[in-house]
N, C-alpha and C positions, 0 to 999 in steps of 0.2 A: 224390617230393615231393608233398605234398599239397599241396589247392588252402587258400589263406590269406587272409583280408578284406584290401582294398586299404588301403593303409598308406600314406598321404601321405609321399614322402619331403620331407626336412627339410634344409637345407644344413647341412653340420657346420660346426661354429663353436668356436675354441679361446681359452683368456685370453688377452689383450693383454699378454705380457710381457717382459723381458729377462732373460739368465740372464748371473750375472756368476760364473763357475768360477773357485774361487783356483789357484793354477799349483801342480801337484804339485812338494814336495819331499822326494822319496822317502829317501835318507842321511841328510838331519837325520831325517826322522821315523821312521826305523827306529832313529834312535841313543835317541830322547827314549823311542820304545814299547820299545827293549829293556831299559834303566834304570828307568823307571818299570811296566812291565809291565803296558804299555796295550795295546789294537788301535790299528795305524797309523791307521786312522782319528780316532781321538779322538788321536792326536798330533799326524796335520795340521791339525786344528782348532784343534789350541792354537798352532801354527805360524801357522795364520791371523790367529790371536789377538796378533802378534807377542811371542810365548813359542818361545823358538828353544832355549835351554839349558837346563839340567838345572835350574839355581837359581831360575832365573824360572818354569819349569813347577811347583816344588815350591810356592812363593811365590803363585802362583797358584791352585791347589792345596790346599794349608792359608793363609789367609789371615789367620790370628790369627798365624800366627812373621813378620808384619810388625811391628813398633816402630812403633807412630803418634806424631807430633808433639801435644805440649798444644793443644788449641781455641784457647786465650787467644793461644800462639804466632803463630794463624793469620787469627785473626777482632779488625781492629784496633781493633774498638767492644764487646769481650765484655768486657771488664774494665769500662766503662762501665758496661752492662746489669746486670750480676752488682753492682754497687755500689747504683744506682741498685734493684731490687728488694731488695736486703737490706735497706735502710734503709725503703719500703716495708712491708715486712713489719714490720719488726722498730715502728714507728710506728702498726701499725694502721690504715694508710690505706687505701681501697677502689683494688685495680686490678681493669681490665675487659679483656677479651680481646674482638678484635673477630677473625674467622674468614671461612672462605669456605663459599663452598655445593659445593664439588666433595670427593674423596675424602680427599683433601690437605689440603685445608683443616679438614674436619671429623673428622680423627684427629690434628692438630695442635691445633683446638683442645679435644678433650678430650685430650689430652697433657699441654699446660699448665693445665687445670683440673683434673685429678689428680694433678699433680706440686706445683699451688702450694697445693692446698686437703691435702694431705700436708704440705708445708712451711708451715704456719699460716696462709695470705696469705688474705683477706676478698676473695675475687674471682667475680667473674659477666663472663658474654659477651655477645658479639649479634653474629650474622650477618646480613648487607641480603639482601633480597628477590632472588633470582632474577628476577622477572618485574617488579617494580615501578622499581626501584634498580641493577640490574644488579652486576657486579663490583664489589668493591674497598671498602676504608671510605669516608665521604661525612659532610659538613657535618649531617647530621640528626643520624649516630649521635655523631658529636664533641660537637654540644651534647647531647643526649640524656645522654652520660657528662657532660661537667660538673652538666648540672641533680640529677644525681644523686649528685654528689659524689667523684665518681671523683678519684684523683688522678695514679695511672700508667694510661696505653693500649699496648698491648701487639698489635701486630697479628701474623698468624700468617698466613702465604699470599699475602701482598695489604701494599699500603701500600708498596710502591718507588715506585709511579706517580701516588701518591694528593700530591702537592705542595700545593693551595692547602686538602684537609680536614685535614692535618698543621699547615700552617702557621696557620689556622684555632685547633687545639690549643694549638699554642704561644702564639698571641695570648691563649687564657685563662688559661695558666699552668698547662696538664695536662704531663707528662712523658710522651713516646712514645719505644717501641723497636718497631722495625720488623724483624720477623723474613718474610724474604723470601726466594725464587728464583728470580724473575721475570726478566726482561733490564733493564739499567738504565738508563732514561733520559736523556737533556742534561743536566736539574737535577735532582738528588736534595735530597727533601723536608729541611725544617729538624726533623728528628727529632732527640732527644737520642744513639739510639745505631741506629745499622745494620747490622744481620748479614743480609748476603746473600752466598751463596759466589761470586756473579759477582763482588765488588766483592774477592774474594782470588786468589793466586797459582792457572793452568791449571794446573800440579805438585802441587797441594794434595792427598792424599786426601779432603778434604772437601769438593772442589771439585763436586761431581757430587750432591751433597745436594740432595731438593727439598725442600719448605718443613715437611713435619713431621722433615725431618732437621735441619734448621736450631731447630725447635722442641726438638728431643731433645737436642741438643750443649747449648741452651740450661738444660733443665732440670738433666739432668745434670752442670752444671755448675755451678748452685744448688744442689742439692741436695746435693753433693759440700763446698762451703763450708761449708754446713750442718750438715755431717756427721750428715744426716739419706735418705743415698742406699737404706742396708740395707733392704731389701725392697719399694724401688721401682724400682729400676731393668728388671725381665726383665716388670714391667707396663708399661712404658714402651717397652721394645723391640718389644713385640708390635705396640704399635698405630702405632711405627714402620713397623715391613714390613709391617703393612698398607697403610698410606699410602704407601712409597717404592713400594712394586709396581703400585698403584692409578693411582696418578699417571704410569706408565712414566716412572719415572727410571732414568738410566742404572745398569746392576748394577756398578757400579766402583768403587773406591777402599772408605772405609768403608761404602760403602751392600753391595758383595758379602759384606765381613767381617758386619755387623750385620745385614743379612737371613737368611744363613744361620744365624744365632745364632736369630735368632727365629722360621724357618721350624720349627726344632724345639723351641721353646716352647708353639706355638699350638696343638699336637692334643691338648694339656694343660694347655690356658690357664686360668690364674687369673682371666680376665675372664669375669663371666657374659654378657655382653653378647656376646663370643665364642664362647662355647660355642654358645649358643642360635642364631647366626648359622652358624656350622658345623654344626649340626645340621638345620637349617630346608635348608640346600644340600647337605644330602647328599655331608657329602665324608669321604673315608677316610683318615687319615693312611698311609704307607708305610714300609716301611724302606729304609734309607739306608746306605751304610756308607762307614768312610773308606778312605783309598788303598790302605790293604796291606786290605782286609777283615777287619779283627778284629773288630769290633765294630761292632752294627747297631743305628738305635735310630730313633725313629717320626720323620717327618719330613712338613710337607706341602710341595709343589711352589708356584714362583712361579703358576704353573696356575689353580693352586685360586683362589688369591685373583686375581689376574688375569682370569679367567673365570667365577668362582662368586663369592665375597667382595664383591670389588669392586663389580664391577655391581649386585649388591642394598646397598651403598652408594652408591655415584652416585645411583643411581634415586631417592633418596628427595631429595637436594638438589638434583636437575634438574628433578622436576616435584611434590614435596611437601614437607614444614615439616621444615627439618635439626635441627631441635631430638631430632626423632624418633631420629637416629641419635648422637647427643651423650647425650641419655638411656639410649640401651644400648650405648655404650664408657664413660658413668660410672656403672650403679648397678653396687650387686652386692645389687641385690634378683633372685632368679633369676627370679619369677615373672614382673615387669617385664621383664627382659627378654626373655622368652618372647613376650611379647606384642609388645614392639617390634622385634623378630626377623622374625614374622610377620608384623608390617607391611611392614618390606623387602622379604620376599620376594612379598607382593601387588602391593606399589608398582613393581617390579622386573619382574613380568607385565604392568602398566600400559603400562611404560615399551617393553616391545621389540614391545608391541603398537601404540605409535606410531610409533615406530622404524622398524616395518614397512610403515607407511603411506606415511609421508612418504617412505622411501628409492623406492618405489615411483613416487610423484607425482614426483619429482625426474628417477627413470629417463626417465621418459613424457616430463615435459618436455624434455629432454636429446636424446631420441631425436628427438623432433618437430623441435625445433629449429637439429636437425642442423649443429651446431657443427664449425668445421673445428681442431680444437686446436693442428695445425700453426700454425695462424695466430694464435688468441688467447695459446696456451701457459698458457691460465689458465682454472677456468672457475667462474663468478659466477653464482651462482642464488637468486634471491630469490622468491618467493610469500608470500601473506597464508594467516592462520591457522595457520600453521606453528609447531609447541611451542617454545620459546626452548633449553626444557632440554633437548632430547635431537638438536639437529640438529648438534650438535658429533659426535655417534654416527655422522649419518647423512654428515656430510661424509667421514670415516673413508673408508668402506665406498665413495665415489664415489671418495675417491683411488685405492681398491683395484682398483677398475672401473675409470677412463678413464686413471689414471698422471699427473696432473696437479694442481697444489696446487686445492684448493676452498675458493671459500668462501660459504659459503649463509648463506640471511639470511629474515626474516621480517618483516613489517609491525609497527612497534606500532598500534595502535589509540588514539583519546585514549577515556576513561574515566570511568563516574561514580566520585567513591570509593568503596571499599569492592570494586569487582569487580577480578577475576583473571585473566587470561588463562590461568594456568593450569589454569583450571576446564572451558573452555574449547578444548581445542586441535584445535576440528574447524571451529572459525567463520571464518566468510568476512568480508571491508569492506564493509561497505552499499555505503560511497561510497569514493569515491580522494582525496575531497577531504580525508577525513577523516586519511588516511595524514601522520604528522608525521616519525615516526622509522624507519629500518631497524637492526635489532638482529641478530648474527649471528659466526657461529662457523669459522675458518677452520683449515685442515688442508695441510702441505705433505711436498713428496717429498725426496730427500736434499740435492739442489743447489738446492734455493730455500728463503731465509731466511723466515720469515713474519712472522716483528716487523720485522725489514727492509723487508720488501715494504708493511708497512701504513704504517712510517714513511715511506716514498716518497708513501700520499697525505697524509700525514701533515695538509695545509690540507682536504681533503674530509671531513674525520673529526670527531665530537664528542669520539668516548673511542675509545680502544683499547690493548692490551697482550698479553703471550705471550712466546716464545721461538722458536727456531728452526725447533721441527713444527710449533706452534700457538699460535692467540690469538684474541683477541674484538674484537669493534668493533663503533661505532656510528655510522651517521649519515644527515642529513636524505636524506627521499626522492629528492628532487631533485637529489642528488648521485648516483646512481646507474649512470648513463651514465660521466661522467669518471670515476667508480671504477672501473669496468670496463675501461677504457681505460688509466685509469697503470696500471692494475696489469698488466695485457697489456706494456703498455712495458717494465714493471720484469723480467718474465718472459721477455723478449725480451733483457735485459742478462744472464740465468743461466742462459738453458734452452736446449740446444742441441735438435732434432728428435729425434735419439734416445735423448734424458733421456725423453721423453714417454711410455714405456710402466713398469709397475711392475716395479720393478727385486727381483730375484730373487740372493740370493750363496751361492751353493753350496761348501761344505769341499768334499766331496770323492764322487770316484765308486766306488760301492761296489756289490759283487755280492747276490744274493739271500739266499748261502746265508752270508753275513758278516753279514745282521740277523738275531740270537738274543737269546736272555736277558742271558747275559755281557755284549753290547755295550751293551743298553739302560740296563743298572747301571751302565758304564763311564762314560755319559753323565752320572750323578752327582754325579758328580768334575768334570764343569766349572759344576755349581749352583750358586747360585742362576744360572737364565738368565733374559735379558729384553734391556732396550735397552743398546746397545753389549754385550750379549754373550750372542747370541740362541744358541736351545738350535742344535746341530747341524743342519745340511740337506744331505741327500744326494743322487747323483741316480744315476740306471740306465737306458742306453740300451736299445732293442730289447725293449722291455717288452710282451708278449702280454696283451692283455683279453680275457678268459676270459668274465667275468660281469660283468653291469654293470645295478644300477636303481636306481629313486628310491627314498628312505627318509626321512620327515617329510613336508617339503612341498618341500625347495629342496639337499636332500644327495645324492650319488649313492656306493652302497655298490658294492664292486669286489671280482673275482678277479684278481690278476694271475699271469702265469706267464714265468719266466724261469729255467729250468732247474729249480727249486723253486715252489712255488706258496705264496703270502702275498695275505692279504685286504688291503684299504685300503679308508679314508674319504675324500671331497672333499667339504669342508663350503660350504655355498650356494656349488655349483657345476651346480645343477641347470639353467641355460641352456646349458648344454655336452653334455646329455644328446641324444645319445648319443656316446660318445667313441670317436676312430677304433681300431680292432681290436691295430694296432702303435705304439710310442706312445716316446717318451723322460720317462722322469717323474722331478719332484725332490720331496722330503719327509722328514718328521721320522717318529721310531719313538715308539709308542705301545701303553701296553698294555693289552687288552681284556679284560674277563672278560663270560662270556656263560652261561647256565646250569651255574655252577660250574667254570668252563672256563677258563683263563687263557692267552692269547694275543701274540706282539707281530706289531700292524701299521702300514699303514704309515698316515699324517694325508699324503696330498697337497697341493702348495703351488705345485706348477708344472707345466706337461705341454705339449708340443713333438710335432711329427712327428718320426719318427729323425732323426737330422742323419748317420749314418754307419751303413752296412750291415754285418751279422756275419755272420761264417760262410761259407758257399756261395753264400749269395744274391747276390754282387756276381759270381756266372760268368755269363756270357753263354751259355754252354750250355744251362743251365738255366731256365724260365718263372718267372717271379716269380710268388709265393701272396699274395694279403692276405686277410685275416679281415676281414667283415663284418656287421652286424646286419641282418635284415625280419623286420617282423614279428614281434619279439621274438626271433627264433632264429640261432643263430651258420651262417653260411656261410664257404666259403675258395672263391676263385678264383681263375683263374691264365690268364693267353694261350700257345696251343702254336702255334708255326710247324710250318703241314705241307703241304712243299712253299712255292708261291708263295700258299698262303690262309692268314690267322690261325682256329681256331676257342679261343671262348671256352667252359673248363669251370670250372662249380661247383658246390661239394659239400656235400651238409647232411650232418649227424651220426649218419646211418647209412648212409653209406657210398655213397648213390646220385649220381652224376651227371650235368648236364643238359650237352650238347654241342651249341654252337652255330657254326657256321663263319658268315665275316663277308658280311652280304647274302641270307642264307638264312631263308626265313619259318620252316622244322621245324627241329627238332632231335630229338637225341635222349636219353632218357631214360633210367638204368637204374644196375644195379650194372654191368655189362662192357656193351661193345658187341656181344655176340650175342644176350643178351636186352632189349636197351634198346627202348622203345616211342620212335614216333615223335611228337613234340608241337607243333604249332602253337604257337609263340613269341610269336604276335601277341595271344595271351590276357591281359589286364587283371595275371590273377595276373603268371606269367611274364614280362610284358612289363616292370612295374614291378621283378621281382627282377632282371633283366638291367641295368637301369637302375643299379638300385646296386649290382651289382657293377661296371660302369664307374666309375659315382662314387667307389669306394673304389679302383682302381685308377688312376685318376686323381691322390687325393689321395697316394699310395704312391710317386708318380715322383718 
């Protein structure tokens, strides 16, 4: 063993999680994999899915041999709506579409501005300010559309909760329909017509739509009267499953059938404004095939747009002008869109470069502040200068970290006109005195409501709304303390202490040499995946770390070995660096290509000390091994009872071993003990590598 620079040891430190395993049911899922001619695994998945029979698996499976119910069936104000814009149109009167700033909002409202400027309607939009006006439509843009003549308002994302700028409208004599997904308040506004799928049957297929699904049932149902649908509707879909994916809405009912439909329109999109956004994010389309594999044809993953798509949408309505991305889902000038493409994708590098800041400042504070969650079950963090648009990101990424609903917030500042905070998002208060408003984004875990939770402080609040993950709110500084505290209360009525870690739900446990190509196709067959019906998670006890480093700034790239050896990613999991040697880990399969080289591995998602021993190693006869890192290099060691003394031996990667009995300053050195030198153990080097081999033997019991 050579001598090695002293290596500060590090305490190991693993994710704060819960791992919830679904209970194998091995005879349903051999009957579902031998009929369908699946791997049990992708059967008990669908078993987890409550998909038990052969009819329901098939049903789920091909999702178009369902029979959907009429819209109009199901939405008690569509017939209203669909009247109310034919007449509209067919009069020449100006409708305006008012939208949101987030993904949803703004693929809804170019939805209905390519849908109704197709079907003849004299229509223009306005979305309110991010940073000025916050969510929702408001009394400016109400008279705004009167002064301009407007005579239907048309909101798209927003407008459940908007009651006194609705009724506002009605006092001038505008006609609104309020297309919404919001959760629904006490008093629903005085609108003419309301399609929101909360306010329909939980059995609905349509029930699970977010607000550019609500948008699309709506078009396509004009359009359809119209008998003006032919060669708009698969433009209409696309920028559907952008937005239902964007938005994580659940993949269920018709949002699974019509994202899958559009997942394979979009790597041959008619939209330039697509194209050039696919192109700028470098994504590949794949192929696909159906359940028997006959036929295979391009397809892109909920992924792409979820991870690539999306986010260079958001980015531009979270911290720059949404007109930007309205302009490149309506022209079909390519060169424009080329260019507004590549705004995204700048805006987009802007965005996780704050992202990266403030998740950062948050940490720091969080750490300092050394919060006991056991006790709050909540945690509320608020700073000045903080970006308005992107801390909904950053709350995210804190539930992921401490397993606790968040909700962070930021100072407004008062203002002369004309300035931004968005311009802005690195400034500090002069003063405190100046602080008027708290502004801020909240994010929760599966057993806490978060429009629930905010309706609890419901009298501390200026404005707030959301759903069950998430919502927004607003209110005076000074309310800060008691909001902190009901909301701990309210958190204290849903969160038991062992909700408090991130909750992790594993299908099933699966061997090394069962992740191959076949399986990862097989996975296919349950796409699109997302919320309520997330791709497959596997796990694998007794998992050897082979190799292990950072790659970026905050990834750790992996060898693992378990009778086979497969690479893995752990994405910003570089706090965890370095991971103990034996490991139980759970994760999804992914496929890599690398210098023309195509791979599947594995994306890490959870990792554990073993919980249960294989093999031999549970004999007493036998010294237990564990695998260690110093100093970047892999060691194993082991304790030998001999006689009434323990002596500790460890071995580096050529075969040499250092032999220490317990209380002894030498040891010895060597491949065998006839040529081993004898080593003073008290050496800086050696003294620290003994060190962590107790440490990893330590952590191993």
């Amino acid at each position: 063993m050579q001598n090695q620079p002293h290596s500060q040891l590090k305490q190991q430190k693993l994710p704060n999680q819960r791992w919830l395993i679904h209970p194998e049911q091995p005879e349903t899922a051999k009957k579902l994999a031998r009929n369908l001619q699946i791997s049990p695994l992708i059967a008990q998945s669908l078993i987890n899915r409550d998909i038990s029979t052969i009819e329901e698996a098939q049903a789920f499976l091909n999702p178009e041999s369902i029979k959907l119910p009429s819209p109009i069936q199901e939405f008690p104000d569509l017939e209203i709506a669909l009247n109310l814009l034919q007449t509209t149109i067919s009069q020449k009167q100006k409708i305006a579409i008012c939208g949101d700033y987030d993904a949803d909002g703004m693929t809804s409202t170019a939805l209905l501005l390519r849908s109704l400027q197709h079907l003849g309607a004299k229509v223009d939009y306005a979305i309110p300010s991010r940073m000025q006006e916050g969510y929702g439509i408001n009394e400016r843009i109400i008279e705004e559309f009167y002064q301009e003549g407007v005579s239907l308002i048309l909101t798209v994302d927003n407008g459940i909760s908007a009651y006194q700028p609705i009724a506002r409208a009605r006092e001038l004599s505008l006609n609104v329909i309020i297309t919404d997904h919001h959760d629904i308040p006490p008093n629903l506004p005085p609108a003419n017509a309301i399609l929101n799928p909360k306010l329909i049957s939980k059995t609905s297929p349509y029930h699970s739509v977010a607000g550019v699904g609500v948008a699309y049932i709506l078009a396509v149902s004009l359009a359809k009267r119209l008998d003006k649908l032919s060669g708009l509707r698969n433009l209409l879909l696309e920028l559907f499953t952008l937005g239902t994916i964007a938005d994580l809405a659940p993949l269920t009912g018709v949002n699974r059938r019509w994202v899958k439909q559009g997942l394979q329109l979009l790597p041959h999109s008619q939209l330039a404004g697509v194209r050039a956004l696919i192109q700028v994010s470098d994504i590949k389309a794949q192929e696909q095939g159906n359940l028997k594999e006959t036929k295979k044809q391009k397809s892109l993953k909920p992924d792409d747009i979820g991870f690539r798509l999306g986010p260079r949408i958001n980015a531009v309505g979270r911290i720059a002008d949404p007109q930007i991305v309205i302009e490149l889902l309506t022209t079909d000038d390519t060169e424009l869109a080329a260019i507004r493409a590549k705004q995204c994708q700048e805006i987009n590098q802007t965005r996780q470069e704050l992202c990266a800041e403030i998740e950062h400042q948050a940490i720091a504070w969080c750490e300092e502040s050394q919060i006991n969650f056991e006790q709050e079950r909540v945690l509320v963090v608020v700073q000045p200068g903080w970006h308005h648009g992107v801390i909904g990101i950053v709350a995210s990424r804190l539930v992921e970290r401490y397993g606790v609903p968040v909700f962070i917030g930021s100072y407004e500042q008062e203002q002369e006109p004309g300035t931004d905070l968005a311009r802005s998002p690195g400034m500090m208060l002069a003063s405190s005195s100046r602080i008027s408003t708290i502004r801020g984004s909240a994010r929760g875990i599966p057993e806490f409501h978060v429009f629930e939770g905010l309706q609890f402080c419901d009298d501390l609040l200026e404005k707030y709304g959301g759903h069950k993950a998430a919502g927004g709110f607003s209110l005076p500084g000074e309310n800060l303390d008691k909001f902190r505290s009901r909301l701990s209360e309210f958190a204290h009525q849903c969160l038991e202490i062992h909700h408090l870690k991130p909750l992790i739900t594993i299908d099933a446990e699966a061997e090394f040499k069962e992740l191959n190509f076949d399986l990862y196709h097989q996975i296919d067959l349950l796409h699109p995946c997302g919320i309520e019906n997330k791709s497959p998670i596997f796990w694998t006890s007794n998992v050897r770390v082979a190799e292990q480093k950072i790659v970026g700034s905050e990834h750790i790239k992996l060898t693992l070995i378990k009778s086979e050896i497969i690479k893995a990613i752990a994405w910003r999991w570089g706090d965890y660096f370095r991971l103990p040697p034996l490991v139980d880990i759970t994760y999804k399969l992914r496929k890599n290509t690398f210098n023309g080289e195509t791979s599947i591995e594995l994306e890490l998602v959870g990792i554990r000390l073993p919980q249960k021993v294989s093999g031999n190693q549970n004999s007493s006869n036998l010294p237990q091994t564990t695998e260690f890192y110093y100093s970047d290099r892999l060691y194993t060691c082991s304790i030998y009872q001999i006689g009434e003394t323990q002596e500790l031996r460890i071995k580096n990667n050529r075969g040499e071993v250092l032999a220490i009995k317990q209380g002894k300053k030498f040891g010895l050195l060597g491949k065998s003990r006839n040529d081993a030198k004898k080593i003073d153990v008290s050496q800086p080097h050696f003294f620290h590598l003994i060190k962590a081999a107790m440490n990893a033997l330590k952590l191993r019991e």
